[in-house]
N, C-alpha and C positions, 0 to 999 in steps of 0.2 A: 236541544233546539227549543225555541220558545218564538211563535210567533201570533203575531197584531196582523190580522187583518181590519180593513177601514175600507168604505165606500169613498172611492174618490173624490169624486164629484161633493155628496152631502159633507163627509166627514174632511175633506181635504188630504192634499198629495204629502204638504210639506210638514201640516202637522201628522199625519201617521209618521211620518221621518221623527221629527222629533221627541213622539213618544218613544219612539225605539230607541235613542239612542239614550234617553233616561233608562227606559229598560235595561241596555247592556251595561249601563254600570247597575245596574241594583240587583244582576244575578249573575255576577262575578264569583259572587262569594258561592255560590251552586253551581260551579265547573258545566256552565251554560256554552256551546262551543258559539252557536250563532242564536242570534235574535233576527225574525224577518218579518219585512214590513209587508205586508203580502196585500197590495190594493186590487180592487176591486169596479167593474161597473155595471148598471144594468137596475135593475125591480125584481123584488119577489119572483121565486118562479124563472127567471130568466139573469142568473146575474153571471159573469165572466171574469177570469182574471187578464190584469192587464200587463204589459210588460216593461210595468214601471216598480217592479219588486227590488228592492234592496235588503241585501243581509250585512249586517254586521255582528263579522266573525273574532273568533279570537285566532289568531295567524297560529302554525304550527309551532312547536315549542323547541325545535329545532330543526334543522334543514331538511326539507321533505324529500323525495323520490324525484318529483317536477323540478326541485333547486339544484341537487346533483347532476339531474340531465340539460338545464341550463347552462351549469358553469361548465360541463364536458360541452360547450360547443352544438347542443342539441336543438334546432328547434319543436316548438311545442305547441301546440294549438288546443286550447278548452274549449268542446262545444258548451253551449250552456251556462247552466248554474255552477261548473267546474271552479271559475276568477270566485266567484262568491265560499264556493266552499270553503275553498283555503285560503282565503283572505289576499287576493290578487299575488301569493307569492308564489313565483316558480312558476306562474303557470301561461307566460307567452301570449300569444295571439288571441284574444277571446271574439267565439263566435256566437254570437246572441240574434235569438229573434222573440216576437209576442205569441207562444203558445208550442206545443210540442208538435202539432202538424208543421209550422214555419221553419220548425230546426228539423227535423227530421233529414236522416241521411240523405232522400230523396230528393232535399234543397240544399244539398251542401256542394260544393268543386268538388269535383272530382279531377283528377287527386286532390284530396287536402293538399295546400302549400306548405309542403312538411320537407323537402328539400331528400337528398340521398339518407339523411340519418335522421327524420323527425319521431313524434309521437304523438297521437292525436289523443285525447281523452275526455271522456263525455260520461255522463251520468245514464245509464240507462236506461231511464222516464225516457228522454230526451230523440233514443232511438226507434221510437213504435215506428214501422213503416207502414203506411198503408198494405191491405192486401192485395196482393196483384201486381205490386212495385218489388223493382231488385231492392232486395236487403243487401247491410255491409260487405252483408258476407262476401256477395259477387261484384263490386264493386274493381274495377280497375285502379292500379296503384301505379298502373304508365313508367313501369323501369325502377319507381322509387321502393327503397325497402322499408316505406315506411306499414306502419302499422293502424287500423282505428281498433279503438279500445271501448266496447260496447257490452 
């Protein structure tokens, strides 16, 4: 992984974009999986990421785990950074918010809309739950056999 952070605001949205995407080709050649544009706002002292990050991934190199469960008829849900990891392939419904408090299981449907047969999958960061808040664990799945993956 190799990533640009950039002040939004001073440095700009669409040039940090664009430096990354010179980036992903000039570390091709170093089995680079993603490059992330990782913006930023805020002063010294007080600055924030925003949830305007883009990766540009190199897609798996052939059909992943999320492809397989696709083409069997599975639905799939990424929370997260999940669409970015793998280069939006295989990975269904993407559920995105600005910051790990906003995704937190504690903001998501319950149930995931994962149908009789889905698979939810989410990057770990993504799952901190506040203290005091049901974690996944005890989370109702309401008949479905579906699973979240934390």
């Amino acid at each position: 992984m190799f990533q640009i952070a950039a002040h939004e605001e001073s440095f700009g949205l669409e040039r940090l974009y664009e430096i990354c995407e010179i980036a992903r080709d000039l570390v091709d050649d170093y089995n680079v999986g993603r490059v992330i544009a990782r913006p930023f706002v805020g002063f010294s002292g007080d600055f924030a990421r925003t949830g305007n990050r883009r990766d540009y991934a190199v897609p798996p190199p052939e059909p992943a785990l999320l492809d397989r469960f696709t083409q069997a008829s599975g639905a799939v849900v990424s929370i997260g950074k999940i669409g970015n990891i793998f280069a939006h392939q295989g990975t269904g419904r993407i559920v995105k918010a600005n910051g790990n408090d906003a995704l937190s299981l504690s903001h998501l449907p319950s149930p995931l809309p994962l149908g009789e047969e889905g698979f939810g999958f989410s990057n770990p960061a993504c799952c901190r739950v506040p203290t005091g808040k049901a974690s996944w664990r005890n989370r109702s799945t309401a008949g479905s056999s579906a699973s979240h993956s934390c």
